[in-house]
Every structure is written in structure tokens, then in C-alpha cells.
C-alpha positions in Angstrom: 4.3 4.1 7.6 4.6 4.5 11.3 3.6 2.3 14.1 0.3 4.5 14.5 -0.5 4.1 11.3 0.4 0.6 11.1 -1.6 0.0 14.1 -5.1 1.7 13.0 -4.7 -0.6 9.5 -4.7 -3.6 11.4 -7.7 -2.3 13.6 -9.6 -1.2 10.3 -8.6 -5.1 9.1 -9.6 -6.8 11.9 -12.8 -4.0 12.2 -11.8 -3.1 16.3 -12.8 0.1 17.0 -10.9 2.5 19.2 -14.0 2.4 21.9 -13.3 -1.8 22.1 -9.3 -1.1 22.3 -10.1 0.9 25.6 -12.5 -2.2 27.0 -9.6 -4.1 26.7 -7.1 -2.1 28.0 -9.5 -1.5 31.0 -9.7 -5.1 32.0 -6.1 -6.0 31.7 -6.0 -2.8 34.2 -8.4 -4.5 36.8 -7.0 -7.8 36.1 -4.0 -6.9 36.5 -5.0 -4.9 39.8 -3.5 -1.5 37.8 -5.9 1.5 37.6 -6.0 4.1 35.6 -2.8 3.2 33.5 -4.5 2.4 30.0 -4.6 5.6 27.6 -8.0 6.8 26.8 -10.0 7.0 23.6 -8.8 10.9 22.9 -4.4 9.5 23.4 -5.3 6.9 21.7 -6.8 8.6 18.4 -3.2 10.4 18.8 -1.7 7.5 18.5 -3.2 6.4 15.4 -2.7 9.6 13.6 1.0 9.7 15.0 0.3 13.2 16.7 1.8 11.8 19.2 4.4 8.7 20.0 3.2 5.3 21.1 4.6 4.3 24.8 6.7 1.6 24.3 5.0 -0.4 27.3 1.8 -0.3 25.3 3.3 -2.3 22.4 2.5 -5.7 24.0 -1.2 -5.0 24.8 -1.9 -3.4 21.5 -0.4 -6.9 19.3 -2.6 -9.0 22.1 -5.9 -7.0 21.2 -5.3 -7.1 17.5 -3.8 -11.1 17.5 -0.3 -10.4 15.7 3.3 -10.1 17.2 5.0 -6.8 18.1 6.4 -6.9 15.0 4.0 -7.1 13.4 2.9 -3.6 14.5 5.9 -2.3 12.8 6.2 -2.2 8.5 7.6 -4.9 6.6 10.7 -2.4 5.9 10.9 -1.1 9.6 10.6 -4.8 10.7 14.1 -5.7 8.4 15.6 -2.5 9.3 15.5 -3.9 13.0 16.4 -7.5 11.9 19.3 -6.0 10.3 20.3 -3.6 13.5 19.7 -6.1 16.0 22.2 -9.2 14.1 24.5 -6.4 13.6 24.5 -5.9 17.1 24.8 -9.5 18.0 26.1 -11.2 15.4 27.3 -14.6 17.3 23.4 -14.5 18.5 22.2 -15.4 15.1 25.8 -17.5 13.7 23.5 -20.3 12.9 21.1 -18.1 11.0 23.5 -16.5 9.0 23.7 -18.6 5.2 19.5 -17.9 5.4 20.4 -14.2 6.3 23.0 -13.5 3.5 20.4 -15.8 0.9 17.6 -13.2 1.7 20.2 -10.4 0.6 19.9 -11.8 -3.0 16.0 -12.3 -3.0 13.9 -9.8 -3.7 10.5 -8.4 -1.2 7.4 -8.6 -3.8 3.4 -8.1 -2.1 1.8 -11.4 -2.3 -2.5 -12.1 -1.9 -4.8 -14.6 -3.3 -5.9 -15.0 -6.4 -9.1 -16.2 -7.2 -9.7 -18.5 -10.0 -13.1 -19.7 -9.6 -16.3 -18.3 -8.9 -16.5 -18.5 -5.1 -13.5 -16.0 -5.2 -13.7 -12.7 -3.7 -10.7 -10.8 -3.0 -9.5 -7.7 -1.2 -6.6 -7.2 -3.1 -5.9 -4.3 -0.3 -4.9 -6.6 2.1 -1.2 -7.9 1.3 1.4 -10.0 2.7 4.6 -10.1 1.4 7.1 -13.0 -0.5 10.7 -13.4 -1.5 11.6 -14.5 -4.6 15.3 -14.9 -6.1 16.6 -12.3 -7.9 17.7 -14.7 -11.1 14.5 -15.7 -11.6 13.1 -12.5 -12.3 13.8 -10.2 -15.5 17.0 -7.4 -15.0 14.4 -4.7 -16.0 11.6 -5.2 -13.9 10.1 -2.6 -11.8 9.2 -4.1 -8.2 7.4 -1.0 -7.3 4.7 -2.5 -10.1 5.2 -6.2 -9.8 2.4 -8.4 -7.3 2.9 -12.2 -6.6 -0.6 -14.3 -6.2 -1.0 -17.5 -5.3 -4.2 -19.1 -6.8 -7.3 -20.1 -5.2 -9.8 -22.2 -7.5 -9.5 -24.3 -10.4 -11.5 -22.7 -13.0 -7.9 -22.1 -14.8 -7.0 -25.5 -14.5 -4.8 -27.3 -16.1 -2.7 -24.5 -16.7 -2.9 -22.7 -13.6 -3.6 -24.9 -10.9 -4.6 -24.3 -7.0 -1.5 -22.9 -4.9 0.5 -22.2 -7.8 2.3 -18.6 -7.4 1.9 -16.2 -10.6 4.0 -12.5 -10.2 2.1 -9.9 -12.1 3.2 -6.8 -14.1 0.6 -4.4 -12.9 -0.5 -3.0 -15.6 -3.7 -1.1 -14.3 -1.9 2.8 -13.9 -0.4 3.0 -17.1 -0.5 3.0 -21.1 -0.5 -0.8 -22.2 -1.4 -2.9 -25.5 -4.1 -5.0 -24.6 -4.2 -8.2 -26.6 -6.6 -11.3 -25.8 -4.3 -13.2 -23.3 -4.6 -14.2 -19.5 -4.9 -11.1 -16.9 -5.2 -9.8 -13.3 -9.3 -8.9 -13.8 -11.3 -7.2 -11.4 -15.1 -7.1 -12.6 -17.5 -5.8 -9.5 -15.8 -6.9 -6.3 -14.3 -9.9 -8.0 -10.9 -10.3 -8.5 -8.9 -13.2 -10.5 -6.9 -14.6 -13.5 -8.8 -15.1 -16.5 -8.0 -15.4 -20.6 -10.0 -12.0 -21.7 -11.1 -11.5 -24.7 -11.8 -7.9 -25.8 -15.3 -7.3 -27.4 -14.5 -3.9 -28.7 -17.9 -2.5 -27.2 -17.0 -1.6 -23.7 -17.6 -4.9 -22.9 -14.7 -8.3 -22.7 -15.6 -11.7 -22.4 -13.9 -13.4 -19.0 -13.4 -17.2 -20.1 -12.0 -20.1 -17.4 -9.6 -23.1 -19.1 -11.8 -25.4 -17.3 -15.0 -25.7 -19.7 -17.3 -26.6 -15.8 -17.2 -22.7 -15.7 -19.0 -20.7 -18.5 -17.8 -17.6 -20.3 -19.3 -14.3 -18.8 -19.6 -10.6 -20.2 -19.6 -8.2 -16.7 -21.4 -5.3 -18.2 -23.5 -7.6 -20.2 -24.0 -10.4 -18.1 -23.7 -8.7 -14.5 -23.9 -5.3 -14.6 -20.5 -4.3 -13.3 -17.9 -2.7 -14.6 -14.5 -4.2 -15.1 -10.2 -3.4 -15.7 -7.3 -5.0 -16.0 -4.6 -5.2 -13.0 -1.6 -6.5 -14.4 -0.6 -9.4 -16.6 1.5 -12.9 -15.3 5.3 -12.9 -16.7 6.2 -15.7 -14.2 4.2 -19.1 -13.2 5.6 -21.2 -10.5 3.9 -24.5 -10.6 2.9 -25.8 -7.1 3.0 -29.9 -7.8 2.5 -32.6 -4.9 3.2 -36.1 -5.5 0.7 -38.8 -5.4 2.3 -40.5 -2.4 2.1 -37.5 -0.6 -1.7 -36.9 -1.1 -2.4 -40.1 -0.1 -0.2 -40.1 3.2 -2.9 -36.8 4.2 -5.4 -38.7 3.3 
């Protein structure tokens, strides 16, 4: 992905439209006592469909009018490539950075969203982030290109799967799998979130929460949506905090 391209998902994110990118440039013109220096809408629908290169002096006022850094108006994989260049540039620059620079060499670079696990969870499971984990803890034969981290949100799969634990998911959704009654990634509607499914036979399954405060629900049945299955957890990384802490933030 290119920085245009890059660029207009963070606009479509953050739902600026092009028109509101060229107020903004047009005010830092006049504050700024400059005129007629910011691209208009036509160079900047170039931009965004990479007909045409971004000026480098514009990457500053496009991160200010979408909130992030300039980097992150570049990929996650541009954005290490340039790590990468720049301490092999100036390596005494970053001597004190190193250890944590080789350690990341041995993790690995998996998506990472929310998960829902309660009812008030809705998720855009478009919108990623990203998370290292180390490479021992993860199975010689897995595929990253189809493995998701989560960390939950909710408690309706409590006490197994607790608030801010982190669950990495085989993603199971684009090909041929066995599908047992177990705990999966579900999406039913616009919902999204980890639930033991049972498998009805009829079209229909039967989404049930470990914590009994939250009944059992059929989608087509119950709600009228349709439903699949995402992927399934192979690793759970419980999230504990001691007493003593949760009173000292009380």
C-alpha cells in the first residue's frame, strides 16, 4: 500500500472528506500568511489514487488533519523498512535501542482489534492495529497470513476468557474446516465476538456466553441475521492484575 492509499483509509476511518482536507489546508495557508500553496481537491484525488506522488512538504499537514504521526501515513511494513534503513544508517544513534531492536527480530507482526464478548460489542473488524508476539510461543506450522490476535472487550466469557486478555485466532472463515461445537471468532449481523457455538444442523447455531447473566441466542431464529465463523483461538494469554494494584487505582 502506498502513502496515497494509506492516506484516503485513514480519511475514510476518520470519515474527512477530500472537500474538508482543502478547508484545512486553506487556513494553515492564510494563517500561515502563504497563498495559494495548498493542492486542490482535483491533485488531491491524485494523490489518493497514487496517479500522482505526494510532495513531501505536504506530509506534515496531511498527519495534523487526520490526528496521527507521519508515520503513520506510511504501512506497518514501509514504516519498519525505514526503521530498519535509518538505524542502519546511524547505528550509534540508536546504541541504546539496540537489545529491543534485535528482540523484535525474533517476534513475529500479527493484526490485532477488539473482541467483543458481551452484548454491547460491536466491532469493525476492518480496522486493525498490529502486535508482536514471540516466535516460541506460537506453533512452527502456522500461517501468519491467516492468524488475528484480539484482545477482549466484555465479560460474557468470563471466567475463562476474561476482559483484556489477548486470544490469536486461526482464521478459519476462507477455507474448508471441521466445525465441531467449541469456542469461535462469530460474526452474526454486525456483531462480532468469541462465543462457545453450538451447531443446530438447520441453518441455524446457538451462540452461548460462559457467564450464565447473558442468555443463549439463535441469530436467524432469534434476530434475523445471518451468521459465520472467523477463525478459532489456538493461543489465550491471560491478562491478570493483582489485588493491590486494583486498589492502588482505586
Amino acid at each position: 500500500m502506498g502513502t496515497g492509499r494509506r492516506i484516503k483509509e485513514l480519511m475514510d476511518q476518520k470519515n474527512i472528506s477530500v472537500p474538508r482536507i482543502v478547508r484545512m489546508f486553506e487556513e494553515w495557508d492564510v494563517r500561515s500568511k502563504r497563498t495559494n500553496e495548498h493542492p486542490k481537491e482535483q491533485t488531491i484525488y491524485a494523490y489518493l489514487n497514487e496517479k500522482r506522488p505526494i510532495e513531501e512538504r505536504l506530509i506534515p499537514y496531511f498527519a495534523k488533519a487526520l490526528g496521527v504521526t507521519e508515520q503513520d501515513l506510511f504501512d506497518p511494513s514501509k514504516r519498519e523498512r525505514i526503521a530498519k534503513e535509518e538505524i542502519r544508517k546511524h547505528p550509534m544513534h540508536y546504541a541504546a535501542d539496540l537489545p529491543e531492536i534485535q528482540l523484535l527480530e525474533e517476534m513475529v507482526r500479527l493484526p490485532f482489534v477488539t473482541i467483543g464478548a458481551g452484548a454491547e460489542a460491536f466491532v469493525n473488524i476492518e480496522m486493525v492495529e498490529s502486535i508482536y508476539l514471540p516466535k516460541e510461543i506460537l506453533p512452527t506450522n502456522f500461517d501468519p497470513k491467516n492468524t488475528m490476535a484480539g484482545k477482549i472487550l466484555g465479560d460474557s466469557m468470563e471466567p475463562k476468557y476474561s476482559e483484556n486478555d489477548i486470544v490469536v485466532f486461526d482464521m478459519v472463515n476462507h477455507r474448508e474446516v471441521i466445525l465441531p461445537d467449541a469456542v469461535y471468532l462469530l460474526r452474526y449481523g454486525d456483531t462480532v465476538q468469541i462465543k462457545q457455538v453450538q451447531f443446530l444442523g438447520n441453518g441455524d447455531i446457538r451462540v452461548i456466553s460462559f457467564n450464565d447473566t447473558y442468555p443463549p441466542v439463535q441469530p436467524v431464529k432469534d434476530l434475523g441475521v445471518d451468521w459465520e465463523i472467523l477463525g478459532k483461538p489456538f493461543i489465550h494469554m491471560q491478562m491478570h492484575i493483582s489485588s493491590r494494584l486494583q486498589e492502588k487505582e482505586r
